[in-house]
C-alpha positions, 0 to 999 in steps of 0.5 A: 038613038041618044046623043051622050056627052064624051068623057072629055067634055068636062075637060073641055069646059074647063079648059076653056074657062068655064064653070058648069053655071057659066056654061049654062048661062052661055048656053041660055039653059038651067045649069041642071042642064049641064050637070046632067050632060057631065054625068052621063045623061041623054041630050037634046039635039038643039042642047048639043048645038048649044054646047057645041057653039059656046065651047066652039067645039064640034059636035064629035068633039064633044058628044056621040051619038049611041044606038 
């Protein structure tokens, strides 16, 4: 299985007032992280979390889990 940011999370960062490197520092990770995220690539379980706490978003809000 692999956890995959949505289409709408670039969105939703934005719309919350968030640059990818503000996002990071929130998340406490590189912004690589996130950029990566945006562009499609797999995410970590506890990466998620993170994402999903500083956006204060839910989980399905802002991923899907793919098989």
């Amino acid at each position: 299985m692999k956890i995959k940011a949505r289409e709408a999370f670039t969105d939703i960062r934005i719309r919350k007032g968030y640059s990818i490197t503000g996002l990071a520092k929130a998340m406490k990770v590189n912004a690589s992280v996130v950029f990566n995220m945006e562009k499609g690539g797999g995410v970590r379980p506890a990466t998620a979390r993170k994402a999903s706490e500083a956006l204060n978003e839910d989980f399905d809000t802002l991923f899907i889990i793919e098989d």
